[in-house]
N, C-alpha and C positions, 0 to 999 in steps of 0.2 A: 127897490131893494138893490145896494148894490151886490154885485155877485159875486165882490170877495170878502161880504160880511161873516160870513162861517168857518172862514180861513183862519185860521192859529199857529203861526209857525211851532210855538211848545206844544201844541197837542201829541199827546201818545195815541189817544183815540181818534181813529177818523170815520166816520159815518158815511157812506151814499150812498144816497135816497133818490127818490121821485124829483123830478123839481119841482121847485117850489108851487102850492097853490096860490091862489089870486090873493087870500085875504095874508099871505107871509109873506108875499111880496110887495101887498099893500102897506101892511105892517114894520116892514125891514127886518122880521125876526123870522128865522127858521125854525118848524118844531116846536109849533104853540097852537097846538088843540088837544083834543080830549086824544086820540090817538099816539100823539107824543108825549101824552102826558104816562099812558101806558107803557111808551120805551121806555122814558126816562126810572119807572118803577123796574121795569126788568132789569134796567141796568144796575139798580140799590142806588140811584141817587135824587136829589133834587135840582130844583130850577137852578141856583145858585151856583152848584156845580158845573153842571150844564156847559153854563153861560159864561161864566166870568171864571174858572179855574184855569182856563187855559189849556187843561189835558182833553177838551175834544175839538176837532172840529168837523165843520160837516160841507161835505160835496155833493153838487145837487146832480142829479144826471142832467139837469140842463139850466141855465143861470138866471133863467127868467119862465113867468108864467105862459105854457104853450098854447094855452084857450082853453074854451069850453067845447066838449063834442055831446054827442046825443047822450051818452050815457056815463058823461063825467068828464076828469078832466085829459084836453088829446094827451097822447103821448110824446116824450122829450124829442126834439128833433134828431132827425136822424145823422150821426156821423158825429153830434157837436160831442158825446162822452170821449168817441175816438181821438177828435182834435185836441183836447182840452186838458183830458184828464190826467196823461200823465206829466204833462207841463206847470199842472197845479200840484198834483201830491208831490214832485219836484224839491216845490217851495215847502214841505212839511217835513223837516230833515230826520226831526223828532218821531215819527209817527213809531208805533211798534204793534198796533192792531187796526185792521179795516176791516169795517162791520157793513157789508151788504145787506140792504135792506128794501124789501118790495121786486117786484114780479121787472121792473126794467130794468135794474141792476142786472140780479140775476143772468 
């Protein structure tokens, strides 16, 4: 995956999340299992939207898959949200909401 595939500069909406798992990083897609498939209904939209409208994008807390640990997947490394993040929302000049999502955001 590369890691500025979720990047939109026209997004209004920005997303960040967990980083990515194995199979969406294996995939190049962000935000494609049954659990996103529950955002995207919280949100009232669909895949289509999602993806190709341009009004989101999404920032992983970390730009690549960190492994597997005993009891799922490890957590984002540490420091890379501080290094990175604001140097990417940056590039999203557009943005007018950021949606925290899951316990490392937080």
């Amino acid at each position: 995956m590369h890691p500025w595939q979720g990047l939109k500069n026209t997004a209004k909406i920005t997303i960040i999340a967990q980083a990515p798992g194995i199979h969406a990083q294996e995939l190049g897609i962000f935000f494609n299992d049954l659990s996103d498939d529950n955002l995207r209904e919280w949100l009232g939209i669909d895949r289509e939207c999602f993806y190709d409208s341009g009004y989101f994008a999404v920032v992983p807390m970390d730009y690549y898959f960190p492994g597997k640990g005993k009891t799922g997947d490890l957590p984002p490394r540490k420091g890379f949200a501080e290094k990175w993040h604001k140097k990417t929302l940056y590039l999203m000049p557009n943005k007018q909401l950021i949606l925290l999502i899951g316990a490392y955001v937080q």
